[in-house]
Backbone as ProteinMPNN parsed JSONL, in Angstrom:
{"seq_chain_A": "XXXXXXXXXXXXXXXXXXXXXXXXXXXXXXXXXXXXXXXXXXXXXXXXXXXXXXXXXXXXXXXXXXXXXXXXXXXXXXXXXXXX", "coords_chain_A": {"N_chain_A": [[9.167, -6.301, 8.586], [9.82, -9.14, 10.453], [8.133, -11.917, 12.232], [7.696, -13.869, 15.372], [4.567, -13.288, 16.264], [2.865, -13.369, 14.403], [1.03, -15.992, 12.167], [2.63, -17.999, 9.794], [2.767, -16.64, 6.623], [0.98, -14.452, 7.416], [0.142, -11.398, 6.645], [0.589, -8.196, 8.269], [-0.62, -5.118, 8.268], [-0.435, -2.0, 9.216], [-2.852, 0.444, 9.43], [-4.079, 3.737, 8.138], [-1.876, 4.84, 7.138], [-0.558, 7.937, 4.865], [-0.468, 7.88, 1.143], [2.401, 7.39, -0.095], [3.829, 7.425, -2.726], [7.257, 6.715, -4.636], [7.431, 7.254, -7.084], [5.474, 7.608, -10.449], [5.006, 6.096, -12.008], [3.318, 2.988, -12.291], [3.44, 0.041, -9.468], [5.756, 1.304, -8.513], [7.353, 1.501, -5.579], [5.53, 2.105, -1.95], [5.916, 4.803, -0.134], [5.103, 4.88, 2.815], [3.632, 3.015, 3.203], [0.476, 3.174, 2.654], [-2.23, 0.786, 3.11], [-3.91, 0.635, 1.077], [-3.306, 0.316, -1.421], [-2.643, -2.572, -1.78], [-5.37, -3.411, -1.9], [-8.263, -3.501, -3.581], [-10.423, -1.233, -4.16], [-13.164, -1.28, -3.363], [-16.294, -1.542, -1.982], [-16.912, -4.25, 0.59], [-19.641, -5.425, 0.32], [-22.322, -4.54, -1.375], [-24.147, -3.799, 0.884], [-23.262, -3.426, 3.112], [-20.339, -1.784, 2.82], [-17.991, -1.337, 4.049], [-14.414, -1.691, 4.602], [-12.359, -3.283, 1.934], [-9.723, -4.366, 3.031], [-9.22, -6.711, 4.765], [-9.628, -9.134, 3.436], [-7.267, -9.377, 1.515], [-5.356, -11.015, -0.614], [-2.108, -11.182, -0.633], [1.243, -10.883, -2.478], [4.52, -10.855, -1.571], [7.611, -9.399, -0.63], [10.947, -9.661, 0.885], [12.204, -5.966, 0.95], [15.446, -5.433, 0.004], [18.095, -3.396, 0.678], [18.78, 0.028, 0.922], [16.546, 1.696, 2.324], [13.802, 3.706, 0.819], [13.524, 7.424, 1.385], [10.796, 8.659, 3.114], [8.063, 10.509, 1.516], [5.608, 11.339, 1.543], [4.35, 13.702, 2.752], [4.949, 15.49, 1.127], [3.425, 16.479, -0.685], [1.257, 16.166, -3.563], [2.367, 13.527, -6.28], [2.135, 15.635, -9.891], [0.317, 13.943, -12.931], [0.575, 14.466, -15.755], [-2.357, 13.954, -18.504], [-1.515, 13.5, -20.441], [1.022, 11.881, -20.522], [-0.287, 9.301, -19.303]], "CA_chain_A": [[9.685, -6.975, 9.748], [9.204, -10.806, 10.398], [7.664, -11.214, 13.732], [6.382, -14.388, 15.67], [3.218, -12.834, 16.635], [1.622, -13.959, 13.646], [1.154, -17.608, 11.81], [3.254, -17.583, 8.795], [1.598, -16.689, 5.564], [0.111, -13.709, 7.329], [0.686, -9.806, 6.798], [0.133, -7.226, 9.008], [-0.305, -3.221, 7.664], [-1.058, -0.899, 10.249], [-4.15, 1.455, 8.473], [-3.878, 5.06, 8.639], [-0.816, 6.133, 6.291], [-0.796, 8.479, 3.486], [0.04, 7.417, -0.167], [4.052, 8.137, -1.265], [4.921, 6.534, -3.73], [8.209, 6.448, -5.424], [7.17, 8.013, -8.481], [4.492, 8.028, -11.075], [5.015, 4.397, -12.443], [2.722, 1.8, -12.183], [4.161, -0.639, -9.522], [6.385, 1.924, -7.913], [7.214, 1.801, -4.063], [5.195, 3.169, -1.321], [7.461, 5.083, 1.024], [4.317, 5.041, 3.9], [3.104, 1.891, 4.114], [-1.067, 2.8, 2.373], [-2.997, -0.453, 2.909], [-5.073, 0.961, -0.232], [-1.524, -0.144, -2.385], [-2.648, -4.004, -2.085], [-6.638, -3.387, -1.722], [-9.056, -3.258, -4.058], [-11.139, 0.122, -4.545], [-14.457, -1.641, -3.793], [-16.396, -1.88, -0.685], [-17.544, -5.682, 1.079], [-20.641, -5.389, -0.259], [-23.715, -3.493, -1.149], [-24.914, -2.656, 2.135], [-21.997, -3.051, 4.34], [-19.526, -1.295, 2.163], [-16.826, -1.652, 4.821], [-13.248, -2.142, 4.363], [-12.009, -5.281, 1.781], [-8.181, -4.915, 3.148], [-9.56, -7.45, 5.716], [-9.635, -10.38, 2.689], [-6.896, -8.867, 0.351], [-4.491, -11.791, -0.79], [-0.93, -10.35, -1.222], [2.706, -11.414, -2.478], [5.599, -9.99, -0.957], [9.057, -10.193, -0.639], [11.556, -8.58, 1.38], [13.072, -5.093, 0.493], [17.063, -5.743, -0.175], [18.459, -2.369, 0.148], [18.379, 1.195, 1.791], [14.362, 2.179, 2.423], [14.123, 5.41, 0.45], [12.991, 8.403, 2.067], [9.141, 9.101, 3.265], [7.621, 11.511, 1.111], [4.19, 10.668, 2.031], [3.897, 14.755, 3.216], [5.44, 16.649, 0.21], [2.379, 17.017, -1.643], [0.931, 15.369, -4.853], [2.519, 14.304, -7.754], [1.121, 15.493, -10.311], [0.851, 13.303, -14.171], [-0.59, 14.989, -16.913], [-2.82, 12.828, -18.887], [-0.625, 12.961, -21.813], [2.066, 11.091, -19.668], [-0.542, 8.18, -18.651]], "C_chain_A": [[9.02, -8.344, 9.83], [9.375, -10.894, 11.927], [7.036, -13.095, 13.829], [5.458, -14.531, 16.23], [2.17, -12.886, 15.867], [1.924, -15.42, 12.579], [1.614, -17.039, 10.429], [2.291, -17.291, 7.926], [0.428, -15.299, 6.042], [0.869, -12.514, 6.986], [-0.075, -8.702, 7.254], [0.26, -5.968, 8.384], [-0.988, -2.661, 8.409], [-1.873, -0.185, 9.276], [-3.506, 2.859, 8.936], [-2.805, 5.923, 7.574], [-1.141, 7.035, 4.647], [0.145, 7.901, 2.537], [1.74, 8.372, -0.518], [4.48, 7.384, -1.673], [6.633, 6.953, -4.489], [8.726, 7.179, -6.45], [5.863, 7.658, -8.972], [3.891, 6.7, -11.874], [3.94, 3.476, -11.822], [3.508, 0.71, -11.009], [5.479, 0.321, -8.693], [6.289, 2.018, -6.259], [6.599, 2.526, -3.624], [6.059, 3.314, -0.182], [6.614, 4.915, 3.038], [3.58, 3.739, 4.203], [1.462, 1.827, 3.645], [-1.357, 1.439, 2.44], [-3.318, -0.667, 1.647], [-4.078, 0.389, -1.383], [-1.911, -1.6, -2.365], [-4.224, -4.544, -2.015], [-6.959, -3.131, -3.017], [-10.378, -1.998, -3.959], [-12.748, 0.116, -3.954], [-14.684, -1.6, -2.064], [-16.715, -3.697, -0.566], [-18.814, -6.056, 0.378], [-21.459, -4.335, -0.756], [-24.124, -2.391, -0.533], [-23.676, -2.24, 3.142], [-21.039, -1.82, 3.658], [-18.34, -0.557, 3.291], [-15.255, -1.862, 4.016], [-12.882, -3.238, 3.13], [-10.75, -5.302, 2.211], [-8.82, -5.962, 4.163], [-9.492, -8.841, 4.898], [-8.994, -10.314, 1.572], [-5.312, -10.295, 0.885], [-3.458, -11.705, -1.455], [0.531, -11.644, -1.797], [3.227, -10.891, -1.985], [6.779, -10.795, -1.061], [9.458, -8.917, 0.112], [12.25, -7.282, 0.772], [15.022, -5.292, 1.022], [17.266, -3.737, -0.246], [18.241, -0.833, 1.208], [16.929, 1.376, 1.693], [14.743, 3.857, 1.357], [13.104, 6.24, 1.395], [11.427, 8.498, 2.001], [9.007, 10.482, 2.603], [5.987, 11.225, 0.849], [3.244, 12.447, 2.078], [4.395, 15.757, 2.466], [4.652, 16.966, -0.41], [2.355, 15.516, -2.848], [1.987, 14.661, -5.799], [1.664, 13.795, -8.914], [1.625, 14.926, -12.295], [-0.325, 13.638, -14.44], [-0.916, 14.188, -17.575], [-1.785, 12.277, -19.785], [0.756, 11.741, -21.4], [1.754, 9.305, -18.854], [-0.797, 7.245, -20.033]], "O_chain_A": [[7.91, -8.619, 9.373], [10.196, -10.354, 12.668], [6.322, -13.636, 12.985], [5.18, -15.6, 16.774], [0.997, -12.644, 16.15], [3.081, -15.756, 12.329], [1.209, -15.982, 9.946], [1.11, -17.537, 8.173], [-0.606, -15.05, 5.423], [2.099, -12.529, 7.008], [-1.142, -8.313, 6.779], [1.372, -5.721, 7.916], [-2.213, -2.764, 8.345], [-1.449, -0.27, 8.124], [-2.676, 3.043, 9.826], [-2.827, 7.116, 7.273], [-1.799, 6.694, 3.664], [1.267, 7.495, 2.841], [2.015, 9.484, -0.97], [5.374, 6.64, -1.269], [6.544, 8.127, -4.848], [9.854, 7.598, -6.712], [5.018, 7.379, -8.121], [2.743, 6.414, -12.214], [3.939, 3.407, -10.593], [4.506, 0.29, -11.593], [6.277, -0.478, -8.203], [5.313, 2.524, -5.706], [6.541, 3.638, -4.148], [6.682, 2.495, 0.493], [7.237, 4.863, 4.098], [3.033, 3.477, 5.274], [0.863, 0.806, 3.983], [-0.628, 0.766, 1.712], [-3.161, -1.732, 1.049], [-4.694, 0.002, -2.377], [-1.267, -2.09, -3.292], [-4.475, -5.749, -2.051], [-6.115, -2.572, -3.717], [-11.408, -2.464, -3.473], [-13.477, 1.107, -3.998], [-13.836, -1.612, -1.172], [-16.734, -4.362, -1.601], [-18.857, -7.168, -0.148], [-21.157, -3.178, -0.46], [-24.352, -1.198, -0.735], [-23.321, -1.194, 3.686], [-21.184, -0.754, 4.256], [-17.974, 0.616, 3.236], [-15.194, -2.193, 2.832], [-13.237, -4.354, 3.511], [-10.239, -6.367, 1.866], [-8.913, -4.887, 4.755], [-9.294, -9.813, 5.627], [-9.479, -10.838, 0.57], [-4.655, -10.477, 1.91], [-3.45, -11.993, -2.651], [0.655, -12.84, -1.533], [2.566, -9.938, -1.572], [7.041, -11.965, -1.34], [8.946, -7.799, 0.164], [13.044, -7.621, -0.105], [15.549, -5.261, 2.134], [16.69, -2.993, -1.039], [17.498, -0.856, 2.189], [16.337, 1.041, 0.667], [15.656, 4.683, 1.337], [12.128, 5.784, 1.989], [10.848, 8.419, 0.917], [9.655, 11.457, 2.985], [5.488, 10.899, -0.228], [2.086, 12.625, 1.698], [4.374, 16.898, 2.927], [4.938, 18.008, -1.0], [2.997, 14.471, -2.954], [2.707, 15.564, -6.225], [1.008, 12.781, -9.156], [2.662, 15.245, -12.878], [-1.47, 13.476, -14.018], [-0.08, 13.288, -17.66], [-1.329, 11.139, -19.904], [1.212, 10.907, -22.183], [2.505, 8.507, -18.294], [-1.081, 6.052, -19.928]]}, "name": "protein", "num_of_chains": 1, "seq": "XXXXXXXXXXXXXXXXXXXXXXXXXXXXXXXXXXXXXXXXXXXXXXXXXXXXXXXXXXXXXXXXXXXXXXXXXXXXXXXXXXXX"}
C-alpha cells in the first residue's frame, strides 16, 4: 500500500509475521509479510545485539497481480539437502 504517512523512499513492515513463502526457491514470495525476508541474520552489534531491520536498505516494486494465498500456518516446507 502507498500511504502519505511516510516520506517517500520509506518502507514500513509491521514485525510479528510468520515466514510463507511461495515455495522452496531462492527469491520466492512471502505470503505473510516476515521482516526477516529483507534483514540480515546478524544482530546491531556485539553487545546490543538488537534488531538490524531498523537500517535494512530495500528495493521494491509493486505486486501486479492476484496476492496468492497465506500459507504462513500450514506448516514447514520441507527441502531435502539433495534438492539445495
Amino acid at each position: 500500500m502507498v500511504s502519505d504517512d511516510y516520506p517517500p523512499g520509506v518502507v514500513r513492515i509491521q514485525e510479528g509475521a510468520w515466514y510463507g513463502p511461495t515455495g522452496s526457491a531462492i527469491g520466492a514470495i512471502d505470503t505473510y509479510g516476515d521482516p526477516n525476508t529483507v534483514t540480515l541474520d546478524v544482530g546491531t552489534s556485539e553487545l546490543a545485539q538488537a534488531c538490524s531491520a531498523y537500517t535494512t536498505i530495500v528495493d521494491y516494486e509493486k505486486f501486479q497481480g492476484e496476492a496468492p494465498a497465506v500459507n504462513a500456518f500450514s506448516g514447514p516446507i520441507i527441502v531435502k539437502p539433495s534438492e539445495m
